[in-house]
PLY file of the C-alpha trace (Angstrom):
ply
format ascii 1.0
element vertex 372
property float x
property float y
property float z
element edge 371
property int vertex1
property int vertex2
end_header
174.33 289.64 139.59
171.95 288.98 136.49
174.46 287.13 134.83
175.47 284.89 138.30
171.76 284.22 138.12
171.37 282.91 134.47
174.95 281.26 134.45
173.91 279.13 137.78
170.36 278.05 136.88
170.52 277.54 133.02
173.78 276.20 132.71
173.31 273.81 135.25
170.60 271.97 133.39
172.11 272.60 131.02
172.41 268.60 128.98
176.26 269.23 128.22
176.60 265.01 127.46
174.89 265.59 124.31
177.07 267.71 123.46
180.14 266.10 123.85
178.35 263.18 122.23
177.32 264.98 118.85
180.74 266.75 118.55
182.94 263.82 117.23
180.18 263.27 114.69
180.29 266.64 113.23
184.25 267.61 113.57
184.89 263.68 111.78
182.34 264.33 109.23
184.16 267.89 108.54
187.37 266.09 108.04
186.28 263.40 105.78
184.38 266.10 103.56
187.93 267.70 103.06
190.10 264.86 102.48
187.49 264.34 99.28
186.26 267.64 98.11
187.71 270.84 99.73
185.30 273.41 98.08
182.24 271.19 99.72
184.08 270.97 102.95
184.32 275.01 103.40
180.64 274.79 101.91
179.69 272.41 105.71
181.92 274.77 107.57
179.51 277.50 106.62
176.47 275.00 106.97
177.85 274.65 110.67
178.97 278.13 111.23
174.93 278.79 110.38
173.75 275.89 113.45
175.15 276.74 115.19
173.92 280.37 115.25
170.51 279.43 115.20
171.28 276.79 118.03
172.04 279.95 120.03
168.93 281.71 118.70
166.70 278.95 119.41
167.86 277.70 122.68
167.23 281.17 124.12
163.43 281.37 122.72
161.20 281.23 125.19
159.62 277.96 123.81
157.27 277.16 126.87
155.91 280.69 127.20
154.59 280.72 123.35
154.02 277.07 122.98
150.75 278.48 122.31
152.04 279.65 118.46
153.31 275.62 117.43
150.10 275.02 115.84
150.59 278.26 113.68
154.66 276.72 112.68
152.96 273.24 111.88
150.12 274.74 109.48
152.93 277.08 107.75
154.86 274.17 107.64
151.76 272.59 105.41
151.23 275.35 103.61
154.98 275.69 102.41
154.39 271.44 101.41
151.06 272.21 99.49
152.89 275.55 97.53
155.59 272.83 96.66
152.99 270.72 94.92
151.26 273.68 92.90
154.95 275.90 92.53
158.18 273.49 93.56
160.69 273.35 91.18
161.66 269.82 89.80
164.69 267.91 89.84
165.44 264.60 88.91
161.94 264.02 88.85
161.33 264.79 91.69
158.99 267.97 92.96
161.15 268.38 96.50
162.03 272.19 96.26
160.76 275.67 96.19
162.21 278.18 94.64
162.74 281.71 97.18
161.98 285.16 94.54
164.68 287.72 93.78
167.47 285.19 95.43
167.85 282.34 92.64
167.97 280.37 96.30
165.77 277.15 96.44
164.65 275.21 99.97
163.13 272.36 100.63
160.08 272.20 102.75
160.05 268.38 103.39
162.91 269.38 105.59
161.56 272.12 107.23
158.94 270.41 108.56
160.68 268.09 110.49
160.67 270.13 113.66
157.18 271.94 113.19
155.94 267.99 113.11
157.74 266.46 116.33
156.76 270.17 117.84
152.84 269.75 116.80
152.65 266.44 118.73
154.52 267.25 121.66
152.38 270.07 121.40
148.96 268.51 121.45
149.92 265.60 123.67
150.91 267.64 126.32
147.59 269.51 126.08
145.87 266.87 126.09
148.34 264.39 127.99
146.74 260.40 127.14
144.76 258.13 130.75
146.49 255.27 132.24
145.11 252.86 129.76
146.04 254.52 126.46
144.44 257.06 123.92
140.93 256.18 122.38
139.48 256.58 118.97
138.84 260.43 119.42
142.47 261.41 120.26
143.99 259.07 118.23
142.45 260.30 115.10
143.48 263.80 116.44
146.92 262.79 116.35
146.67 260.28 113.17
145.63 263.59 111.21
148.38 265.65 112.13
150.86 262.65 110.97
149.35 261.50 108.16
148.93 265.02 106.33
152.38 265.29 105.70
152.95 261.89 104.87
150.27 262.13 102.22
151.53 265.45 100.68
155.59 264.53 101.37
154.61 260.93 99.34
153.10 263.17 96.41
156.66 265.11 95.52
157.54 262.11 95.36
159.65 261.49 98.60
159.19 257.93 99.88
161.68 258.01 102.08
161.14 261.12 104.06
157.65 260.36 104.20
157.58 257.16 105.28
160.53 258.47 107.75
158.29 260.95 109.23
155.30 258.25 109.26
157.48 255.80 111.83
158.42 258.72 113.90
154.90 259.65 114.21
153.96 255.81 115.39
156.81 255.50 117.61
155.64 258.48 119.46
152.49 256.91 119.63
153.94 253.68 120.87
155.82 255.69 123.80
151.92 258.06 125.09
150.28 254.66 124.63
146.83 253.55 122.70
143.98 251.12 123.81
144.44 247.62 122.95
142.01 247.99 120.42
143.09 250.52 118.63
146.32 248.88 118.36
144.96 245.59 117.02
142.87 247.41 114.62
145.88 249.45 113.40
148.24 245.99 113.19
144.88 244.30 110.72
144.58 247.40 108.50
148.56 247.64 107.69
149.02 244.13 107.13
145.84 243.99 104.64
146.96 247.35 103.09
150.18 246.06 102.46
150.52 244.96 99.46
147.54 247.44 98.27
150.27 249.67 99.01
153.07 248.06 97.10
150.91 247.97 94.11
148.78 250.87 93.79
151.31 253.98 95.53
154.59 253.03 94.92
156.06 254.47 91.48
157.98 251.98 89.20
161.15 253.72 90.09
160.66 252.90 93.86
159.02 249.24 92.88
161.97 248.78 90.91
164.40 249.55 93.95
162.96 247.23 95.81
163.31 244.34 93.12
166.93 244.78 92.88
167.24 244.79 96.71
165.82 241.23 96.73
167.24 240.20 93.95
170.66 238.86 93.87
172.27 241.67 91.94
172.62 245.02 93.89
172.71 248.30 92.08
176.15 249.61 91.00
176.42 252.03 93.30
175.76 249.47 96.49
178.31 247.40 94.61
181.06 250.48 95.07
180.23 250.91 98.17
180.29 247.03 99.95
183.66 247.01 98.14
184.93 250.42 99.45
183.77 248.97 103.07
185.14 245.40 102.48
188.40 247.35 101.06
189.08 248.87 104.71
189.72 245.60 106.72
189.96 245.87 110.38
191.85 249.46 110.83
191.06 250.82 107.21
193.43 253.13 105.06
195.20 256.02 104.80
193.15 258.84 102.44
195.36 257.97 99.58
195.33 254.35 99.70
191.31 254.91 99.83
190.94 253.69 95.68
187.18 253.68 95.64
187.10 257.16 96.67
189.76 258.93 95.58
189.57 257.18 92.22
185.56 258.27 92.44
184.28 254.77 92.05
182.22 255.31 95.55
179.01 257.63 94.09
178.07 260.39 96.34
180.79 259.47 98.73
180.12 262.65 100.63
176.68 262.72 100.95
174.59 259.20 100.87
177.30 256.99 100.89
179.66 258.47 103.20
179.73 255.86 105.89
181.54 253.72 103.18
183.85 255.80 103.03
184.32 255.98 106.21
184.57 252.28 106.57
187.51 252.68 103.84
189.75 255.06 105.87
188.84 253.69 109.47
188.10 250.18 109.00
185.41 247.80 110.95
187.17 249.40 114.03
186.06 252.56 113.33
182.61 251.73 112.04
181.98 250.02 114.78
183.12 253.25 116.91
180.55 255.20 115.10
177.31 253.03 115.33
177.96 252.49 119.42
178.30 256.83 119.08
174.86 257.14 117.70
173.29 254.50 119.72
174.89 256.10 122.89
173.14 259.73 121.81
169.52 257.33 121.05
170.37 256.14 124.67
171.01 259.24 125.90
168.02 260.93 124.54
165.75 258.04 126.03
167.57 258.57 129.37
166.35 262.24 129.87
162.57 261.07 129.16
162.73 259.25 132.47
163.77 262.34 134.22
160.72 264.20 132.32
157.98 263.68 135.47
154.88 263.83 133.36
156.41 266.73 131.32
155.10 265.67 127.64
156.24 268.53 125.79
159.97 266.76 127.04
158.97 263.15 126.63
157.35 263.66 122.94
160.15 266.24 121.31
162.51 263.62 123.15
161.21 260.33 121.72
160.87 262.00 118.55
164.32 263.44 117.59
165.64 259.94 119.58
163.51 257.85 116.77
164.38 259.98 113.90
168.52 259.65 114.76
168.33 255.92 115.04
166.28 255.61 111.53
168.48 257.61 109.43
171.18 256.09 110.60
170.06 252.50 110.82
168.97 253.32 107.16
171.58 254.66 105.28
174.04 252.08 106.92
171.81 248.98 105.83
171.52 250.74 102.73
175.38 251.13 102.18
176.13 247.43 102.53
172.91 246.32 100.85
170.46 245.04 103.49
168.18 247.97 102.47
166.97 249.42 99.40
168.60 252.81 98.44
166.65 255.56 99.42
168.06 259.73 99.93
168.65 259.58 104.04
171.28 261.37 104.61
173.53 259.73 107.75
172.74 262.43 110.78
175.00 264.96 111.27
177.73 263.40 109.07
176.88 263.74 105.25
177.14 266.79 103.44
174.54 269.22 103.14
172.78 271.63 105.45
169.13 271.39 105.46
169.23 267.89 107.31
172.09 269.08 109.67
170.93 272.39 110.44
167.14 270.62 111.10
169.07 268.19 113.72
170.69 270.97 115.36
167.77 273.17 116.05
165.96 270.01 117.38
168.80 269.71 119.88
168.28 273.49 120.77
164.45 272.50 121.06
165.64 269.67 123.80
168.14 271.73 125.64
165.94 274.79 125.34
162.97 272.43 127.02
165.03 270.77 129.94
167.28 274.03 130.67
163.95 275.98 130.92
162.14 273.62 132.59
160.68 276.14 135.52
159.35 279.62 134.62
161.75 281.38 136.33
164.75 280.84 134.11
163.07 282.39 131.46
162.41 285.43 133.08
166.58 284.98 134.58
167.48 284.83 130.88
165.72 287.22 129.53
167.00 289.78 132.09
170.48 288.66 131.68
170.40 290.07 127.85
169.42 293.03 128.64
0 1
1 2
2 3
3 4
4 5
5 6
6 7
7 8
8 9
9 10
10 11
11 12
12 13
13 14
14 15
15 16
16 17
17 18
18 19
19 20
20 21
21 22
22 23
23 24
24 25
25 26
26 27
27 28
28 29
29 30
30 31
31 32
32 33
33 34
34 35
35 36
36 37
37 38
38 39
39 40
40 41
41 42
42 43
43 44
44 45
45 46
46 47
47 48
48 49
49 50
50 51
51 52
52 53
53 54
54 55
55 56
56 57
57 58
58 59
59 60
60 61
61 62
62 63
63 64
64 65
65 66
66 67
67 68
68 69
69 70
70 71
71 72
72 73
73 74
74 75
75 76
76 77
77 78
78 79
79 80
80 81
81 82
82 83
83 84
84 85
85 86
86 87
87 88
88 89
89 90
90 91
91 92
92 93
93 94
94 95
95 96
96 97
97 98
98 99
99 100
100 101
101 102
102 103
103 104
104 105
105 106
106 107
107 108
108 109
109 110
110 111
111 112
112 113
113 114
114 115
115 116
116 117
117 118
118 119
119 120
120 121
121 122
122 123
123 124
124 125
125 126
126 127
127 128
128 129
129 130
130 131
131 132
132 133
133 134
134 135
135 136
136 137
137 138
138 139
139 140
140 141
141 142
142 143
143 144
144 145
145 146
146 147
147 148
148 149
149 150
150 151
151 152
152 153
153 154
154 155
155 156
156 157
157 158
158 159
159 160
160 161
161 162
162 163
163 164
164 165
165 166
166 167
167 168
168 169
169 170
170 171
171 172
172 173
173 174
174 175
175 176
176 177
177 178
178 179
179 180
180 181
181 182
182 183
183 184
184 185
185 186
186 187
187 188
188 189
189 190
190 191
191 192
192 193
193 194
194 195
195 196
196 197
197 198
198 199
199 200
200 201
201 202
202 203
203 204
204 205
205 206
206 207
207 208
208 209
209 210
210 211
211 212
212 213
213 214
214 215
215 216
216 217
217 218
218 219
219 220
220 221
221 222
222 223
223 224
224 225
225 226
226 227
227 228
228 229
229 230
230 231
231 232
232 233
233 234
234 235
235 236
236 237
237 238
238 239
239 240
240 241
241 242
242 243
243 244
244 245
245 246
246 247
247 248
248 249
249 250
250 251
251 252
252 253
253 254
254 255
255 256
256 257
257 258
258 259
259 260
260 261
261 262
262 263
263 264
264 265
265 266
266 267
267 268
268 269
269 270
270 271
271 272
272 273
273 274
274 275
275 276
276 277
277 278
278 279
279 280
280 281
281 282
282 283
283 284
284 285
285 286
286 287
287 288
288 289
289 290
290 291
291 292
292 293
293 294
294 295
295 296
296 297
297 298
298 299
299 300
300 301
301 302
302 303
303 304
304 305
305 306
306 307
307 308
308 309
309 310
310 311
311 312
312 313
313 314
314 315
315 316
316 317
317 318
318 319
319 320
320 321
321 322
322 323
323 324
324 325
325 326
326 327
327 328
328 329
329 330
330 331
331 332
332 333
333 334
334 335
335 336
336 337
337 338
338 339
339 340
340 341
341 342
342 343
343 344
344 345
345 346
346 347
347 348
348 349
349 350
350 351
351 352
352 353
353 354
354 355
355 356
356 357
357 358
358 359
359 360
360 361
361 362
362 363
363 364
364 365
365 366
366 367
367 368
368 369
369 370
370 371
């Protein structure tokens, strides 16, 4: 009877369309990985093997009933960010990683994060859930504290990218709870005076000099491989051996940053185009389920948040493969190699199904009993 209980009320909400949705991104990634490196493929089997497990884990925490202990994840989540600036271990000059004792294992706390941050505003938002006409200066600077921390310690590694990632989730949230007018216009005068401050005084030469050769007219080589290894695929692209800028290793990092090229060389413009309405379908989707949220801001926020930071990645690293962007290490979701972005995006959809599968106190408690 238990298990009647939690089958008929968790299962049946229960968001099984983002599932199906997400699936053809992962298994095609998996395949692609193969065709070009078999060692790395069985590497993202295990990556996925591991999501999976903790998608299981997490969906089944009772999220709502401690939400009480996100504050503590978000601060530990700091702390691991400031031990990165005073331990990390570098690479490729870059301070990104910390090294785990005893294990010769290193992780990266940039990454994380991620979840602890989209968590911590939900979090406080929902608390503290923003009037009819917008946030005011008090709140706002609440929330502008908790996003701009990270930013300013993510920036320091360095990590541009992720922190400026991380920055334009944080405002989009803010976008979708709403500010005063004022706040907004204030906001809009300070950014576009700080602008090239910005450009000047906290961007290294190395990122300076990546934007240069974006608006200049001679891209970097390895934006050169890759708008030829997308031109190269035509309308229905190649078969894997016919694929010359891969398989030849022209395409840099063809399984990682540049992947959708590679893509683009085996499935042509057809299948790139396939891919792009995919992702915007899952955005869409996401969106959807914040109109079904009924005031429920711990939904709406975690919602709008993982929505924002799937359509950035990937509107990033695909202007970035055919040159309309500069290039920067974001990783296309769910589809390049390596786990600590793709495990971080499948605990956030645990998060979401966790939060609109639990939505009544109830289930928990049906759950809970059911394990028993």
């Amino acid at each position: 009877m238990k298990s009647t209980i939690f089958d008929r009320r968790v299962i049946d909400h229960f968001d099984w369309m983002l599932i199906l949705l997400v699936a053809p991104i992962i298994g095609c990634s998996f395949y692609l990985i193969y065709e070009i490196n078999v060692q790395l493929a069985y590497k993202q089997l295990a990556y996925i093997l591991v999501a999976f497990g903790l998608f299981a884990f997490v969906f089944m925490l009772p999220i709502r009933r401690f939400a009480w202990l996100i504050p503590f994840g978000y601060w530990l989540g700091i702390a691991l960010l400031v031990a990165v600036e005073l331990f990390g271990t570098m690479r490729m000059g870059a301070q990104r990683w910390l090294e785990l004792p005893f294990i010769h294992m290193t992780i990266q706390p940039s990454e994380i994060f991620k979840p602890f941050y989209i968590m911590m505003l939900a979090h406080t938002i929902h608390e503290s859930p923003p009037p009819s006409s917008g946030y005011g200066w008090k709140p706002f600077f609440k929330l502008a504290f908790y996003i701009l921390l990270p930013f300013v310690l993510i920036y320091r590694e360095p990590d541009l990218g992720t922190a400026l990632l991380l920055l334009l989730v944080g405002g989009c949230i803010l976008i979708a709870v709403g500010l005063q007018r004022k706040i907004w216009i204030t906001l809009v005068l300070v950014c576009s005076l700080g602008g090239v401050f910005g450009f000047e005084v906290l961007l290294h030469d190395y990122q300076k000099k990546r934007i240069y050769d974006f608006i200049s007219n001679e891209s970097s080589y390895h934006v050169r491989q890759s708008i030829i290894a997308i031109g190269s695929g035509g309308l229905t692209g190649k078969e894997s051996e016919g694929a010359t800028q891969t398989q030849l290793r022209f395409l840099p990092i063809s399984t990682s940053d540049f992947i959708f090229a590679y893509f683009v060389e085996r499935f042509g413009f057809i299948g790139a185009l396939g891919l792009i309405i995919l992702y915007l379908l899952i955005t869409l989707h996401l969106l959807s389920l914040t109109l079904k949220s009924d005031g429920d801001y711990l939904v709406t926020v975690t919602i709008t948040g993982v929505a924002t930071m799937i359509f950035l990645y990937m509107s990033i690293n695909i202007a970035m493969t055919i040159g309309l962007a500069p290039v920067v290490g974001v990783p296309l979701p769910l589809f390049s190699h390596g786990g600590s972005s793709f495990i971080n995006f499948i605990v956030l959809f645990a998060i979401i199904e966790n939060l609109l599968a639990f939505r009544f106190g109830f289930l928990y408690t049906a759950a809970l009993r059911s394990l028993e």
